[in-house]
C-alpha positions in Angstrom: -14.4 28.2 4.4 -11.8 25.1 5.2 -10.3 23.4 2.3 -9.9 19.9 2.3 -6.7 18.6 1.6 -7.5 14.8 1.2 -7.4 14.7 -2.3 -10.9 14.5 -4.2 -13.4 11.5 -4.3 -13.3 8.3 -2.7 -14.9 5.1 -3.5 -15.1 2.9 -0.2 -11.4 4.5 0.8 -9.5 4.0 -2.8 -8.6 7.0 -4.7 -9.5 6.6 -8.5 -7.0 8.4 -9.6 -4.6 5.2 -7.8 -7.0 2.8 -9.0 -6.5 3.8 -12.7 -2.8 4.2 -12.2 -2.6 0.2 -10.8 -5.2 -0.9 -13.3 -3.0 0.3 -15.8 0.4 -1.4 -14.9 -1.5 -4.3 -13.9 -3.3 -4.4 -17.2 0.2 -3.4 -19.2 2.2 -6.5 -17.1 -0.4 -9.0 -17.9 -0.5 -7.7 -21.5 3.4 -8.5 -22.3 3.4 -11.7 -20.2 0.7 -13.0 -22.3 1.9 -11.9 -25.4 5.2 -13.6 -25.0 4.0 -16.7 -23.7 1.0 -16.4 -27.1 4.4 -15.9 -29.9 6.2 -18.3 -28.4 3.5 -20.9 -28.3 3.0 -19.8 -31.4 6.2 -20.2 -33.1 6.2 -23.9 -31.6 3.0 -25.0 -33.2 3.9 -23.7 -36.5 7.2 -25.4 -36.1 5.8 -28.3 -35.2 3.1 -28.8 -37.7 4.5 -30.0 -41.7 3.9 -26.9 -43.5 3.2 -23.5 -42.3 -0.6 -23.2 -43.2 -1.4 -26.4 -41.3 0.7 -24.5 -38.2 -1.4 -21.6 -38.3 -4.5 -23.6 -39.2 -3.5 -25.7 -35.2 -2.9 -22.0 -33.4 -6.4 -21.0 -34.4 -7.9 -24.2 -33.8 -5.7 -24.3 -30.0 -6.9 -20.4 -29.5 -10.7 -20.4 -30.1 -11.0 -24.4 -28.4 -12.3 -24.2 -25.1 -9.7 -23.8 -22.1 -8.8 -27.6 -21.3 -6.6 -30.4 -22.0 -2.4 -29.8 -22.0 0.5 -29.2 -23.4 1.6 -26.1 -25.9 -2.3 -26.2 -27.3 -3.8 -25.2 -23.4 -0.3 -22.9 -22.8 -1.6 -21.2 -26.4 -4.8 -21.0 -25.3 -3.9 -19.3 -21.7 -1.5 -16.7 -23.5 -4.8 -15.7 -25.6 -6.9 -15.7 -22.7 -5.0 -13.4 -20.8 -3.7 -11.3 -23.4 -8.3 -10.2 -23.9 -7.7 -9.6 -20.3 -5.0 -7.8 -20.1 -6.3 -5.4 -22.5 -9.3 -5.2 -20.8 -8.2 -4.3 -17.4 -5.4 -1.9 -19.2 -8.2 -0.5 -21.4 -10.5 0.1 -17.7 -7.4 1.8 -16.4 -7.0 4.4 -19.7 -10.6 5.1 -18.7 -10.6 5.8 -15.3 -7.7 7.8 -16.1 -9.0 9.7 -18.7 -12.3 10.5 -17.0 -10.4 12.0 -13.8 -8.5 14.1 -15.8 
């Protein structure tokens, strides 16, 4: 019998093994960008506010508010956003991984 030397399954012409390798960096990159934009925001609405609890009490207000308006509020909001996605396309990646392996 011939062996095939293409390397293993195919879904529409990408490898999964490629496709969990790029969902993973993709997911990772997006993960640290949020995260630093999120702390940083962060630290800017605490020090902005008069007391620490009303600081944290306007980051959680700014991160579960809906994605509009401006300023470090919508930036806060953005870094949380795509910090959930981030993990999610990382966490996808892990699995694809994992399964192929």
């Amino acid at each position: 019998m011939a062996r095939r030397t293409g390397g293993g399954r195919r879904l529409s012409g990408v490898r999964p093994e490629r496709f969990g390798t790029l969902a993973v960096q993709v997911g990772y990159a997006t993960v640290m960008a949020a995260l630093l934009l999120a702390v940083v925001t962060f630290g800017v609405l605490v020090a902005r506010a008069p007391s620490f609890a009303a600081g944290v009490d306007a980051a959680v207000a700014a991160g579960t508010g809906p994605l509009s308006g401006s300023g470090v509020a919508w930036l806060f909001r953005a870094g949380v956003l795509g910090l959930l996605i981030g993990s999610w396309v990382l966490g996808l990646g892990l699995i694809v991984d994992g399964l192929l392996d």
